[in-house]
C-alpha positions in Angstrom: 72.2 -100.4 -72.7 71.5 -103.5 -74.4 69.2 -103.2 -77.5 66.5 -105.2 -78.0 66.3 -107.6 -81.1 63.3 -107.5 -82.9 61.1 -110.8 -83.8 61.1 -111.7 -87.6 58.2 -109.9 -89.7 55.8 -112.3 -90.4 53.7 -110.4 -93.1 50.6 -112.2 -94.2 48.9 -112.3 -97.2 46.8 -109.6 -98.9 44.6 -109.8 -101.8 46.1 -106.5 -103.8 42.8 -104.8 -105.3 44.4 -102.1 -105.5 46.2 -99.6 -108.7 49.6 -101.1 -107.7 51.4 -102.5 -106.7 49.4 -105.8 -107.5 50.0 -109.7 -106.7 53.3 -110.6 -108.2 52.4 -114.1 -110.1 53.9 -117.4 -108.8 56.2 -118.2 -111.6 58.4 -114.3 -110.6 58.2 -115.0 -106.9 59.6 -118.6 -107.7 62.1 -117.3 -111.0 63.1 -114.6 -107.9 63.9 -117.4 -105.0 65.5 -119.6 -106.9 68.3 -118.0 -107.6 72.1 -119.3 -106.0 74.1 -116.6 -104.7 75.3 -115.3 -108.2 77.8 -112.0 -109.1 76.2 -109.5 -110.7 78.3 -109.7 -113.3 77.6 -113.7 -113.6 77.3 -114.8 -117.6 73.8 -116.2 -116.5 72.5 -113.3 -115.1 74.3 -111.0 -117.6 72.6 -113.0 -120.7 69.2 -113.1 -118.5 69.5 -109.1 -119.0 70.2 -109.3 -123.5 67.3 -111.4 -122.9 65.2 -109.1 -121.1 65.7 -105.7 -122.9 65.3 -108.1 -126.7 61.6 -109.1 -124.9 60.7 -105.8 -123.9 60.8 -104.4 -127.5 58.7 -107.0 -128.6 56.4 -106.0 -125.9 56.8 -102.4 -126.2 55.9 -103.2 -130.1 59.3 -101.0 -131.0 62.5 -101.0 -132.9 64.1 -98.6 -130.6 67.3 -99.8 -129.6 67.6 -97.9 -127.0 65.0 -100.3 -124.9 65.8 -101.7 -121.9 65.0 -101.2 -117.8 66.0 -99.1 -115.1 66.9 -100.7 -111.3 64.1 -99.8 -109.2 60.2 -98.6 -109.4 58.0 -96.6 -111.7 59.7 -93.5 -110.4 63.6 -94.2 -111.3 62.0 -95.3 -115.1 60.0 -92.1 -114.9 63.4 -89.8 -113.7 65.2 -91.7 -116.2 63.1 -90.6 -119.3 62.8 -86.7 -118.0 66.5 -86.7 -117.4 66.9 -84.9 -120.9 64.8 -82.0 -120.1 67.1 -79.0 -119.4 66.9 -75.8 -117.3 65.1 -73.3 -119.4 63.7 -76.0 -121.9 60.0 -75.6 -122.5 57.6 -78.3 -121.7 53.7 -77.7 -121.8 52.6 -81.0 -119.1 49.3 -82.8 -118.9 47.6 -83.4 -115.2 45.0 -85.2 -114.4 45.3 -86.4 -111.3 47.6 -87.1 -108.5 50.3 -88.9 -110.2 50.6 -86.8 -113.9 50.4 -84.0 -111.4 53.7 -85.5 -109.3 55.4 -86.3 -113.1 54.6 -82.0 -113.9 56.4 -81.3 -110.1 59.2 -83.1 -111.4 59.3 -81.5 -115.0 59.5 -78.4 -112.8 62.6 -78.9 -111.0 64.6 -80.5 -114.5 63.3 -77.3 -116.4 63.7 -74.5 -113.4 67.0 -72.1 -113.7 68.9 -71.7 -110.8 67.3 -68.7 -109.7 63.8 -70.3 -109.8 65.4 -73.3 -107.9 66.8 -70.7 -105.0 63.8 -68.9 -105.1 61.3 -72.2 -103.7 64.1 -74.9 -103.5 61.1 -77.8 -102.9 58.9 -76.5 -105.3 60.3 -74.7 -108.3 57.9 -73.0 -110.7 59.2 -73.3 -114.0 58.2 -69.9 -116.3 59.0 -72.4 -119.1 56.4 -75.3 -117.8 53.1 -75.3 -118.4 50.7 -77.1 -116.4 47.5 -78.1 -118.1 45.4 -79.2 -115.4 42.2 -81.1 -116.3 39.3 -81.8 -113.9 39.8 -84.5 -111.7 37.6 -87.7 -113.3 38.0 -86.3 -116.7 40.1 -87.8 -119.4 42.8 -86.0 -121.7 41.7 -85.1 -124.9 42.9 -84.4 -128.2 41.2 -81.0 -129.1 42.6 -79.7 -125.2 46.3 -81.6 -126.4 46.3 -79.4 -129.8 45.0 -76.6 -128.3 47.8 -76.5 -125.6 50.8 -77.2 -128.1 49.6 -75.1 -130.9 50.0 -71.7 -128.8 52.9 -73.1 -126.8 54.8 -74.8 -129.4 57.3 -76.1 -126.3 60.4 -78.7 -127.2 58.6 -81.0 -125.0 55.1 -82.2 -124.5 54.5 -84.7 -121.3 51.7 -86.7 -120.6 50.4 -89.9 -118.7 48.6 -92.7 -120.5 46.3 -93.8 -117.9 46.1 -91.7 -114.8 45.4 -94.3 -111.7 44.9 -91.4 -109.5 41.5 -91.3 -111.0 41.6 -93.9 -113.4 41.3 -92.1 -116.7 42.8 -93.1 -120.0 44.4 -90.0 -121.8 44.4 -89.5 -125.8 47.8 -91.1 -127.1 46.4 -91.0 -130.4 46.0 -87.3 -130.0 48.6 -86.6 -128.4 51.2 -88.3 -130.4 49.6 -86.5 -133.5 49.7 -82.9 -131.8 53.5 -83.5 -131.2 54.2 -84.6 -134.8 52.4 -81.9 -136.1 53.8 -79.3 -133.9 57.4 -80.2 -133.0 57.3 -81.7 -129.9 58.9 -84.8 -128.6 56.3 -86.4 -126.4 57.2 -88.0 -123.1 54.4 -90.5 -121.6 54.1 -91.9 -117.9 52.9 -95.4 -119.5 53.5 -97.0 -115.8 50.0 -98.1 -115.7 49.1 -99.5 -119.1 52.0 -101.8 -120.3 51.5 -105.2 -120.0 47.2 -104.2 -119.3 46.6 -102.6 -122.7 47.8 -103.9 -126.2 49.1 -101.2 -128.5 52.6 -100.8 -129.8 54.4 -97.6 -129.1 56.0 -97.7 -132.7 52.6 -96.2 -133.8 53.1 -93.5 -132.1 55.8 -91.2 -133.4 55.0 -88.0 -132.1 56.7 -90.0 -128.8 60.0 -89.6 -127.9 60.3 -91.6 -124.3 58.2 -93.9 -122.7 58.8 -95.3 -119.3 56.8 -97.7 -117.4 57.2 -99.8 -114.2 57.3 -103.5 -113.1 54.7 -104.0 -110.3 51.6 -102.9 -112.4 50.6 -104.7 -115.9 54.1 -106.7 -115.8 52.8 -108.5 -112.2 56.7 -108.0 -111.0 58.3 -107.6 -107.7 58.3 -103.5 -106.9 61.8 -103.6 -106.8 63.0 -104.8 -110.0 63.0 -102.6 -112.8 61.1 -100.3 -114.6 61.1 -100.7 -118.5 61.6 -97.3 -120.4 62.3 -97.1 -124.5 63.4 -94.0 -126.0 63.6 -92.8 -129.9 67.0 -92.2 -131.8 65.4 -88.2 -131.9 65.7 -88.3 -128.1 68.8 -90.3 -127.8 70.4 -87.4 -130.4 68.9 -84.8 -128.3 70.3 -86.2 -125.2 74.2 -86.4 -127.0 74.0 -83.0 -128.2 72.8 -81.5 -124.8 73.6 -83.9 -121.8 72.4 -84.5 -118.7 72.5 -83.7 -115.0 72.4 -87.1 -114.0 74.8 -89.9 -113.8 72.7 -92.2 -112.6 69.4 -92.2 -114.6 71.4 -90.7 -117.6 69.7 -93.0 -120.4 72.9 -93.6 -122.4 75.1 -94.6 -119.2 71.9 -96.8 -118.3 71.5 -98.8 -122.0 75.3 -99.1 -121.9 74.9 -101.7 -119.3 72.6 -103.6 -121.0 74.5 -104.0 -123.8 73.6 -101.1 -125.8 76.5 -98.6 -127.0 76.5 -96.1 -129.8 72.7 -97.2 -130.6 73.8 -100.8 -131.7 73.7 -103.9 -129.4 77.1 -105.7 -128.5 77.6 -109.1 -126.7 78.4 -107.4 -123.3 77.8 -104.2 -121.2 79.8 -101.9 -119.4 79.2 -101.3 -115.7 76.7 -99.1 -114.3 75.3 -99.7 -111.2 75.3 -103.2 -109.3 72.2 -105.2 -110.7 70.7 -108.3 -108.1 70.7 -111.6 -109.8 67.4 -112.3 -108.1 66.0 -109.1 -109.8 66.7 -110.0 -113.2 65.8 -113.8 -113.0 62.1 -112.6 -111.4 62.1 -109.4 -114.2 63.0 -111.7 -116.8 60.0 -114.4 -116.0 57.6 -111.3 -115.9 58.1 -110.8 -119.2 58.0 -114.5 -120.2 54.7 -114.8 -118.6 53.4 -111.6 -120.3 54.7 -113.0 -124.0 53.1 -115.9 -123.4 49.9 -115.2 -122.2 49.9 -112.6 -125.4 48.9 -109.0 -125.5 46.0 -109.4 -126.5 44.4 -111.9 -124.2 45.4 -110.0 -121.7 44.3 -107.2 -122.6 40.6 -108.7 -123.4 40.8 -110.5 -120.0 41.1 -107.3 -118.2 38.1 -105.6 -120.8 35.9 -108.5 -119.8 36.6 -108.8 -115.5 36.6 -105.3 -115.4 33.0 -104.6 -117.3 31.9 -107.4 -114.2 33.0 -106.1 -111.7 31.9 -102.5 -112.8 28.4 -103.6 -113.2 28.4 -105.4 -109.8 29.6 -102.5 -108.1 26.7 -100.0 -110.0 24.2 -102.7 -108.9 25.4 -101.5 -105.5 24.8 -98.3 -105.7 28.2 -97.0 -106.3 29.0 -94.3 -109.5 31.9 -95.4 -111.7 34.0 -92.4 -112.5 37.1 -94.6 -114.3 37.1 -96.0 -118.2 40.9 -97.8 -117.0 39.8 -101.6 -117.2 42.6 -102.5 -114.4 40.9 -100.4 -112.2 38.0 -99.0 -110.8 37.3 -95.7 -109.3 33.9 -95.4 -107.8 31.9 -92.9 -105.4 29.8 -94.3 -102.6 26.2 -94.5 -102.8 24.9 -90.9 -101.3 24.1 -92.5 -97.8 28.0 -93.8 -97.4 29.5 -90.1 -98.7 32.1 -88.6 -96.6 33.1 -92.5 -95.0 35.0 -93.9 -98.0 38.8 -93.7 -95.8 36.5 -95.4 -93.0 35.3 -98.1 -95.7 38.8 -98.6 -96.9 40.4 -98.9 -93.6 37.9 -101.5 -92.9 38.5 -103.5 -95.5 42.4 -103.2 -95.6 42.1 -104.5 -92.2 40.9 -107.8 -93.1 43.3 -108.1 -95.9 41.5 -106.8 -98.5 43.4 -104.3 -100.1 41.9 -101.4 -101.5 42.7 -97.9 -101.8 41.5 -94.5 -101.8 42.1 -91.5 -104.2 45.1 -89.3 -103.1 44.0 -86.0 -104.3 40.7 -84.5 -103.8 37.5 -85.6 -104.1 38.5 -88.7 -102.1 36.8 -91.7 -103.9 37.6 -95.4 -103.8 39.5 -97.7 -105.7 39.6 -101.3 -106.6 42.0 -102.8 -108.6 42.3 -106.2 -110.8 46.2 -106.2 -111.3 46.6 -109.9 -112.0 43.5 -111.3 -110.6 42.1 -112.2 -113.9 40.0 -114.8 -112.5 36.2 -115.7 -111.7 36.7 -116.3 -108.0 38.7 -113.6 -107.6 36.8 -110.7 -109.1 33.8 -112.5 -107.5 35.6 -112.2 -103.9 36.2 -109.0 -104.3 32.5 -108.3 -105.1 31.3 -110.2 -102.1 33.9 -108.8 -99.8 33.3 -104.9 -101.0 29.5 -105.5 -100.5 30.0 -106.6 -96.9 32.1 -103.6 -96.2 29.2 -101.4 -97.2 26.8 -103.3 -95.0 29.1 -103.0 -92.4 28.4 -99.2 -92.7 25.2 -100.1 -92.6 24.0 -100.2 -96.3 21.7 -102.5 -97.8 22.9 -104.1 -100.5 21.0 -107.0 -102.5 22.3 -109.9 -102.6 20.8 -111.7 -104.6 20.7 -109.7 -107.3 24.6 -109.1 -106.9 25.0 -113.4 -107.2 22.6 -113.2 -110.4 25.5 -110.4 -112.1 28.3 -113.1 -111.5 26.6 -115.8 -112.6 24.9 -114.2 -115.7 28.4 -112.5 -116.8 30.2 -115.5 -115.8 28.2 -118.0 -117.6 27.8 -116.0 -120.5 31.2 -114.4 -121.3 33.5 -114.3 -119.7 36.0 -117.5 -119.2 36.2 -118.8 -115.4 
C-alpha cells in the first residue's frame, strides 16, 4: 500500500491576542534563521549561551549564579525549579486559577510517597501539600499568604506571580516577606511577568527559585528556553538532598552553561543537545528586552493596556484582570453563555483570542508584544465586530473617540 505524502503546511499569519504564546518579534525570527548548520558544541554558539545566562541576571535583577535557562517551554523551567521538592517535604501552594492550580498538581506528585503515588497514580494527593485555593478573579494576598504559612510552617511555599488563567497579579511582596519570616523557601511561577513587569527578584529574599518561560514577556520562539534563577539556600538544599531527576536536576542543568560549584568557568560540561538556532533567537530575545529597558516596557504595557481596557468597558464588557498584558473580560449580559462561540469566531479570521480554561469561562485578549497604536486599535475594532456579529450593538463612534483621545493624549503611537 503506498502512503500518501502530505502537501507542505502552509500556516498563515495570526495576530496573537492572546496570554501566550505571543508574536515572536522580527529581530528572534531573523537571529533564529540565520543560523549555518552549526554543532551544538560550536564556540559561537557555546559563547552565545555565557552570553545569555550573564543577560538574564541583569534582567532577572539578581546575583544568583545559579541563573541560566532550561531547553524547552514554561513547563520544563517550571519542573526544573520544583525538582528539589521531595516525597514527604511540606509545601503549603497558592491557586488561583488554571495554571497555579496545574503547578499545585505537580507539587503533588514531587511531594507524594510511594504509597500515595500507588494509591491514585495520575493524581496523587499529597497529606504534606496544601492547596490554598482562592476564588477564581481574585488576586493572592498577603494577609491569606501569612495566614496559610503561619499555621503550616511548610519547607516550601509556592506561588504564581501573575495567574493568566484569570489574569490576576499575586502579592510577591507578601509573599516573599511571609517566607522570610516564617522559614520557607518560596518558589514562584514568574512565566507571565518577566520581561512585562519591571522588578528585580533580588528584592525578594523570602524566594528561593524562580522560573519563567520564553514565548510570553521575552517575545521568544516557544521552543527555546525557559529562564529559571535559583538562590545559593536552594542550590545547598538541593546538594544536601538530591533529586529525582536527571534531566531538569538544576545543578546538572547550570553545569552546561558554564556554571560548576556555584562559580562560572569558560566552558560547560555536556547535558543535553542544545540547537544553535535556539540559542542565537534566545539570545536576541534578551538583547531586544535590554535594550528596549525594563522599564519602558513595562510602562508601554501600563499605558496600551489601560486603552484597551477602557475601550472594551465602553463595550459593555466587565474587566475582571489587573495583569496589564492581558485582559480578562465577561461579556455584556445579552452575549453570556456564547463567549467559546465569540472566540471561535474570531480565531477563525485570524484573530487570536482565547477563552478561560477553568470555570467561569470568560474571554481573553492579550498584548504580548503588540505595543503599538494600530495594533491595540485593531484589536479593538476587530473584537467590536465580533460582538456585532452576535448581534450586539456596539457604538462606534464613541469607541473611535477612546483611541483617539488616549492616543493623542498619552500614550506614544
Amino acid at each position: 500500500m503506498t502512503m500518501p505524502i502530505y502537501p507542505q503546511l502552509e500556516i498563515s499569519e495570526t495576530l496573537a491576542a492572546g496570554p501566550g504564546p505571543g508574536n515572536t518579534d522580527a529581530r528572534v525570527l531573523a537571529a533564529f534563521s540565520r543560523v549555518g548548520m552549526a554543532d551544538h558544541m560550536q564556540d559561537d554558539v557555546l559563547r552565545g549561551m555565557i552570553e545569555c545566562k550573564h543577560m538574564l541576571r541583569r534582567l532577572w535583577g539578581t546575583q544568583n549564579t545559579h541563573t541560566f535557562a532550561v531547553a524547552g517551554t514554561g513547563w520544563s523551567g517550571l519542573d526544573t525549579m520544583f525538582s528539589a521538592v521531595m516525597p514527604g517535604d511540606t509545601v503549603v501552594a497558592f491557586v488561583n486559577g488554571t495554571f497555579s492550580g496545574i503547578d499545585a498538581k505537580t507539587l503533588n506528585i514531587k511531594a507524594a510517597t510511594a504509597a500515595e503515588h500507588a494509591a491514585n497514580p495520575l493524581d496523587p494527593q499529597a497529606a504534606s501539600v496544601t492547596t490554598v485555593e482562592i476564588p477564581h478573579g481574585q488576586s493572592i494576598s498577603g494577609e491569606v499568604i501569612e495566614t496559610a504559612l503561619a499555621r503550616h510552617k511548610p519547607k516550601w511555599a509556592f506561588m504564581a506571580h501573575w495567574e493568566t488563567g484569570s489574569g490576576r497579579i499575586n502579592d510577591l511582596q507578601g509573599f516573599s516577606d511571609a517566607c522570610s519570616r516564617h522559614g520557607a523557601m518560596g518558589l514562584i511561577d514568574a512565566v507571565s511577568s518577566l520581561g512585562v513587569e519591571e522588578f528585580a527578584i533580588d528584592d525578594y529574599p523570602g524566594v528561593a527559585g524562580w522560573a519563567s518561560c520564553p514565548q510570553k514577556g521575552l517575545c521568544c520562539l516557544p521552543l527555546t528556553y525557559a529562564p529559571v534563577s535559583f538562590t545559593d539556600a536552594y542550590i545547598e538544599a538541593l546538594k544536601t538532598r538530591g533529586a529525582y531527576s536527571y534531566v531538569h536536576n538544576p545543578i546538572f542543568e547550570a553545569r552546561h552553561w558554564g556554571i560548576v560549584n556555584g562559580q562560572d568557568v569558560d566552558k560547560g560540561s555536556y547535558h543535553r543537545t542544545h540547537s544553535a538556532y535556539a540559542v542565537s533567537a534566545f539570545h536576541e530575545s534578551l538583547r531586544l528586552a535590554l535594550q528596549d529597558g525594563l522599564a519602558k516596557r513595562a510602562h508601554s504595557y501600563r499605558t496600551h493596556e489601560a486603552v484597551l481596557r477602557e475601550a472594551l468597558t465602553a463595550m459593555g464588557c466587565e474587566v475582571t484582570s489587573n495583569m496589564t498584558s492581558l485582559v480578562v473580560l465577561n461579556l455584556p449580559p445579552a452575549l453570556a453563555g456564547r463567549e467559546m462561540e465569540l472566540v471561535q469566531n474570531c480565531r477563525a479570521q485570524g484573530f487570536g483570542i482565547w477563552p478561560t480554561l477553568s470555570e467561569p469561562v470568560q474571554v481573553r485578549i492579550g498584548i504580548l508584544n503588540l505595543l503599538d497604536r494600530g495594533v491595540i486599535s485593531k484589536i479593538v475594532h476587530l473584537f467590536a465586530d465580533a460582538m456585532r456579529d452576535l448581534g450586539a450593538e456596539v457604538d462606534g463612534a464613541s469607541i473611535a473617540a477612546i483611541l483617539d483621545t488616549r492616543y493623542g493624549t498619552s500614550v506614544a503611537a
